[in-house]
C-alpha positions in Angstrom: 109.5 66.4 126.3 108.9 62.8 127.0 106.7 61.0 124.3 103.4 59.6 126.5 100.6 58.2 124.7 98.1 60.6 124.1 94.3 59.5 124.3 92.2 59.6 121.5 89.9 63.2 121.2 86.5 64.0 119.6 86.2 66.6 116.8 89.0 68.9 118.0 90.1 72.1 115.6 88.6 73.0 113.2 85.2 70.5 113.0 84.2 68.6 110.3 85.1 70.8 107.6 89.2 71.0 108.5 91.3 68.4 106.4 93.8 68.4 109.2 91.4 67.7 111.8 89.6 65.2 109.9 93.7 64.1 109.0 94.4 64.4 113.3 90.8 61.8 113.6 92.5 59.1 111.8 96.1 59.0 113.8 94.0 59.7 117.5 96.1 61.9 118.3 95.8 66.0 118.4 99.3 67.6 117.0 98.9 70.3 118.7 99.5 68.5 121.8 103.4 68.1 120.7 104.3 71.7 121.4 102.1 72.4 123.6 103.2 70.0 126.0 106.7 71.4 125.3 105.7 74.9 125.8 104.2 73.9 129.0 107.9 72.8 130.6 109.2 74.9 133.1 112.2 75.6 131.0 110.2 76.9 128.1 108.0 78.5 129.9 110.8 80.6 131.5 112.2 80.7 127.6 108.7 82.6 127.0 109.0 85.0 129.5 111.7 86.1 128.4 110.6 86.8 125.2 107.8 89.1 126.1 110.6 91.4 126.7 110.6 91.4 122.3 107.5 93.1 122.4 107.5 96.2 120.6 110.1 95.2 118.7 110.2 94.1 115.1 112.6 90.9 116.1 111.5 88.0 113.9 111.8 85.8 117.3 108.3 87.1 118.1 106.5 85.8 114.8 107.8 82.4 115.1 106.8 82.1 118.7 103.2 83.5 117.9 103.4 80.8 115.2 104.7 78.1 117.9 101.4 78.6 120.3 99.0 79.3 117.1 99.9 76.2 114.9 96.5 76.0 113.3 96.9 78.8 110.9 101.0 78.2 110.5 100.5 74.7 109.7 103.6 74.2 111.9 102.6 70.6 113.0 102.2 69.3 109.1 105.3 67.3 109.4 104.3 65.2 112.8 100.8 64.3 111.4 102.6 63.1 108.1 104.0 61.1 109.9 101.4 59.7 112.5 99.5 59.0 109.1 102.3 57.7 107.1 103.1 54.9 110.3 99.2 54.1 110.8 98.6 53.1 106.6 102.3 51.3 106.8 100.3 49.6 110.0 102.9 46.5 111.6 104.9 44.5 109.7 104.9 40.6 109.6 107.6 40.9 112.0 106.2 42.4 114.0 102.7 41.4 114.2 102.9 39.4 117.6 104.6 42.0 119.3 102.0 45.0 119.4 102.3 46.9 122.9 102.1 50.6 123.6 99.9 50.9 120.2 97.5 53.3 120.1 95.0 53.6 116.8 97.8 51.7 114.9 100.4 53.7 115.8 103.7 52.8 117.9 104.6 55.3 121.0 107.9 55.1 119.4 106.5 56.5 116.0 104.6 59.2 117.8 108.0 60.3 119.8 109.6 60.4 116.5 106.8 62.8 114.7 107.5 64.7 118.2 111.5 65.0 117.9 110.9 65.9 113.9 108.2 68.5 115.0 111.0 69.6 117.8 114.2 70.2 115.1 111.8 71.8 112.4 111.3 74.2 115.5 114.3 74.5 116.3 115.8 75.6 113.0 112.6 77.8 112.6 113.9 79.7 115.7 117.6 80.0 114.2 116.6 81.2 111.2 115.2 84.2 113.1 118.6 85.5 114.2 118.9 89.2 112.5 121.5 91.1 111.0 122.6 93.5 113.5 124.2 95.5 111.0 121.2 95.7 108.7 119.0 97.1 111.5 116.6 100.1 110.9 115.9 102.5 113.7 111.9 101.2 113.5 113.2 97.7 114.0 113.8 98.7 118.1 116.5 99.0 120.3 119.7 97.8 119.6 120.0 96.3 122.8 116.7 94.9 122.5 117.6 92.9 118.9 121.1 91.9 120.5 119.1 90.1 123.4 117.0 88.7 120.9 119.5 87.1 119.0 121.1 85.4 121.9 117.0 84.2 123.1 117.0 82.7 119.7 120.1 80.7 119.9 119.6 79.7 123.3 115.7 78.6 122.9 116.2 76.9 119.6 119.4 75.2 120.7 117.3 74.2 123.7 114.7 72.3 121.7 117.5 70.9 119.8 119.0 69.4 123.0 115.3 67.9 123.8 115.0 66.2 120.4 118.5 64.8 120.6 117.8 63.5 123.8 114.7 61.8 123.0 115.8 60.4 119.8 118.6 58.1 121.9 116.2 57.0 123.9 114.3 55.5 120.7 117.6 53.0 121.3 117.7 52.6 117.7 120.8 53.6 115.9 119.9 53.7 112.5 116.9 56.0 112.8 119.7 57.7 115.0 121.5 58.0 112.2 118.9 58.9 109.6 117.6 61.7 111.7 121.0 63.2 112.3 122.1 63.7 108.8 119.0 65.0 108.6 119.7 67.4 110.8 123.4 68.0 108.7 121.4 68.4 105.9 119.3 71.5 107.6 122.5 73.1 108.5 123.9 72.4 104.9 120.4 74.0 103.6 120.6 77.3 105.9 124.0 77.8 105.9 123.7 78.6 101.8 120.1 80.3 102.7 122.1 83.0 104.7 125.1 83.3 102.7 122.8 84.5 100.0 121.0 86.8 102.5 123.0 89.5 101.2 121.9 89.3 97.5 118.5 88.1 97.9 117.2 92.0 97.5 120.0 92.6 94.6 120.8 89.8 92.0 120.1 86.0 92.2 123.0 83.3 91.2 122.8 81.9 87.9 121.9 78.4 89.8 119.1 76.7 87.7 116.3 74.8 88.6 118.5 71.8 89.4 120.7 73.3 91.8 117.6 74.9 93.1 116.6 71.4 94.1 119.2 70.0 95.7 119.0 73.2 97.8 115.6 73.1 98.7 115.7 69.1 99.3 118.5 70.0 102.0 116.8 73.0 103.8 113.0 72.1 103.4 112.8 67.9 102.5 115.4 65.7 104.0 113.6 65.8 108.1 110.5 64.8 106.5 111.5 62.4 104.3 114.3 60.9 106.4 111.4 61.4 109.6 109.1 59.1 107.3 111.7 56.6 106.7 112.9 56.0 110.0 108.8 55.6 111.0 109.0 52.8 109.1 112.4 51.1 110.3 110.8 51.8 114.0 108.3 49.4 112.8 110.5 46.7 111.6 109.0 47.3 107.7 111.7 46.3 104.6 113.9 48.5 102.2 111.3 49.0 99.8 108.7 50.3 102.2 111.5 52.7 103.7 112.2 53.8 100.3 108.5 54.4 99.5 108.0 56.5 102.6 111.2 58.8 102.4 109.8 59.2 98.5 106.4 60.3 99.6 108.1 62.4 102.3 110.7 63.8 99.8 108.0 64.5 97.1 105.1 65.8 99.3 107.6 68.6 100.7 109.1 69.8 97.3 105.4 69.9 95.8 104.5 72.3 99.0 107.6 74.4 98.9 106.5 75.0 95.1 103.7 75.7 96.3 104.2 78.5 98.9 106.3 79.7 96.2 103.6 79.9 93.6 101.6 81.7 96.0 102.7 85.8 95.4 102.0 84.9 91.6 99.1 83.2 91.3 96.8 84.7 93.8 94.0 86.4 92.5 93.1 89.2 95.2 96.7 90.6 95.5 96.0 94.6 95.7 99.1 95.1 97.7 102.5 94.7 96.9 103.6 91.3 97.1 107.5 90.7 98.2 108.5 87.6 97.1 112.5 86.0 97.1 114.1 86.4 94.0 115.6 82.6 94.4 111.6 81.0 94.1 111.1 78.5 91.9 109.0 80.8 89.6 111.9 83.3 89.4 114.3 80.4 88.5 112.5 78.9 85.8 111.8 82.4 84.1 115.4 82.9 84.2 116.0 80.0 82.7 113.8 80.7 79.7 114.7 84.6 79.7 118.5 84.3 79.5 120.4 85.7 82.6 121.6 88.7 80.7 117.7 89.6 79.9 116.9 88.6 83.6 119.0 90.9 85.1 118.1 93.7 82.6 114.7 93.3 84.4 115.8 93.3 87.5 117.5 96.8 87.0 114.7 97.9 85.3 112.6 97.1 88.8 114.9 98.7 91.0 114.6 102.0 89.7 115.9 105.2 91.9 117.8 104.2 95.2 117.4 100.4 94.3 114.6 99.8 96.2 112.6 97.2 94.0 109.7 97.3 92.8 108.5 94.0 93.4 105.2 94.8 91.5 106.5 95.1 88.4 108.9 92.7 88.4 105.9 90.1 89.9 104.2 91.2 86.0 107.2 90.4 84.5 107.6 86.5 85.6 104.0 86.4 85.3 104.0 87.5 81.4 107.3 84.5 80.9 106.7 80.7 81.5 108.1 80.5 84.7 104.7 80.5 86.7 103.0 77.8 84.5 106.5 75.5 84.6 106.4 75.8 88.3 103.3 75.4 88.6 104.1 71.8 86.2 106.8 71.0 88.8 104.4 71.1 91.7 102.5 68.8 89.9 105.2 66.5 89.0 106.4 66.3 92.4 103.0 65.8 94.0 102.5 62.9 91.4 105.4 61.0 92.3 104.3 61.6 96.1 101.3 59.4 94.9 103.0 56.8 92.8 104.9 55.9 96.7 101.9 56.0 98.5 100.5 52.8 96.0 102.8 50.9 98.1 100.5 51.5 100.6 97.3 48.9 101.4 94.4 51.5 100.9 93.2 53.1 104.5 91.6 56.3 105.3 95.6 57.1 106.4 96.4 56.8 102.9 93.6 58.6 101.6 94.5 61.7 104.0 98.1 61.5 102.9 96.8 61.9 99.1 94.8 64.7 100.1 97.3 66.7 101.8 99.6 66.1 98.1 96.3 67.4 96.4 95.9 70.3 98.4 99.1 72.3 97.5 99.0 70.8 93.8 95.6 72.4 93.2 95.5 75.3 91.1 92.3 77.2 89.9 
């Protein structure tokens, strides 16, 4: 996918009202047009045809293509407008103030083909992570040969995208946001690998890791690309250390306060009739272990499996909800999001600043 400049656009999705398009207004530049001019290449176009063969199915490879073409309600751009905004309220730096080609609304093509290639690996490892367990297969799931093929589609499309970014992150010719993006991209391997070795357990008993360790983990699988992403932004503009710094904090910090967030969500939502299944390694889960004792947590645990240890997920949601993990996660989003807006002060006020600080207000808003 070769990074052109785009042209600015008028109101775009979602009108007025819509804090990512009004967010999309200030960069010029419509996210959605980084997958979809991806999705329009004749190799992924022959990758989507291929998946249509899912259909019927319950292979996970479906969702996260649905997901790919309908970003507006995944929210699966977030990460390139972050950084499209975070470039445009950095703006040029004194060295690079008489030097200001291929710019469009304050932005370098070379910081738009960077929010591209991060929008391009978060893909990617969204795709992997859809590989199933063969042996873990229901008969409801589909075929068996139809899951198989799936599994290979997912490999071979996500390692495709992977091969794209790669190959447009050389051709930024600059090896230290080389470098910064590929041990990014170490990092998301480092993050999934222990994601899936704890497949196994997730339905059963968590570790004994502690909100620490649940950190580091979540800073690997869900932070580093953006805040590493918002780092190299700035080294593609020439800014200093302390700018860098300031960006990968606000990346780093914005992130953890959303992944909090999403896993707030089963717990403090006020119309949840249904049963709400929820991973047992969430931050809210975490922290009320932490209080509860592990010996007490996993007396609860049992307690919510009940017959043929299918868990009931409803009573165990009552359970956290009763201890102080919910309210100290809730704390940690809030923490997070505030140091998010401590970096962005480094920042000359700018209506790309002010959208940043929204999007950090957003997910650290609770009623």
């Amino acid at each position: 996918c070769p990074a052109q400049p785009p042209q600015p656009f008028g109101r775009g999705r979602g009108g007025r009202g819509n804090p990512a398009a009004l967010a999309e207004k200030i960069v010029g530049y419509p996210t959605s047009f980084m997958s979809l001019r991806c999705l329009l290449s004749d190799e992924l176009s022959n990758i989507a045809m291929q998946v249509r063969k899912l259909v019927g199915t319950k292979h996970p490879l479906l969702d996260t293509a649905r997901g790919f073409v309908y970003d507006s309600r995944n929210n699966l751009q977030m990460r390139g407008l972050v950084i499209l905004l975070i470039s445009k309220a950095a703006g040029p730096s004194t060295a690079e103030l008489s030097f200001q080609p291929n710019m469009v609304s304050g932005i370098y093509s070379s910081q738009r083909s960077l929010a591209e290639i991060t929008e391009l690996i978060h893909t990617a490892f969204l795709v992997h992570r859809g590989i199933v367990n063969i042996g873990e297969l229901k008969s409801c799931d589909g075929p068996l040969k139809d899951m198989q093929f799936g599994n290979k589609m997912a490999v071979l499309s996500g390692d495709f995208l992977l091969a794209n970014a790669c190959t447009s992150l050389a051709q930024l010719q600059n090896t230290k946001v080389v470098e910064l993006i590929s041990s990014a991209i170490g990092d998301l391997v480092q993050g999934i690998y222990y994601e899936n070795s704890k497949l196994s357990e997730e339905n059963c008993l968590t570790d004994d890791i502690g909100i620490s360790t649940w950190k580091e983990q979540v800073f690997l699988s869900h932070s580093a690309l953006l805040a590493k992403s918002c780092q190299a932004a700035m080294e593609l503009a020439k800014h200093n250390a302390e700018i860098q710094d300031m960006a990968f904090q606000y990346g780093k910090h914005m992130s953890m306060s959303h992944k909090l967030h999403s896993d707030l969500q089963p717990f403090v939502k006020e119309s949840s009739s249904d049963t709400v299944v929820f991973s047992l390694n969430s931050a809210p889960a975490i922290l009320h272990q932490e209080f509860l004792g592990r010996e007490a947590w996993i007396k609860q645990i049992r307690e919510a499996q009940g017959k043929g240890s299918l868990m009931d997920y409803k009573k165990l949601q009552e359970a956290i909800k009763a201890g102080k993990g919910v309210t100290s996660a809730i704390d940690l989003c809030r923490y997070h999001g505030n140091r998010a807006l401590a970096a962005l002060e480094s920042f000359p006020p700018s209506e790309a600043r002010s959208a940043l600080a929204n999007i950090v207000r957003a997910v650290t808003r609770f009623s």
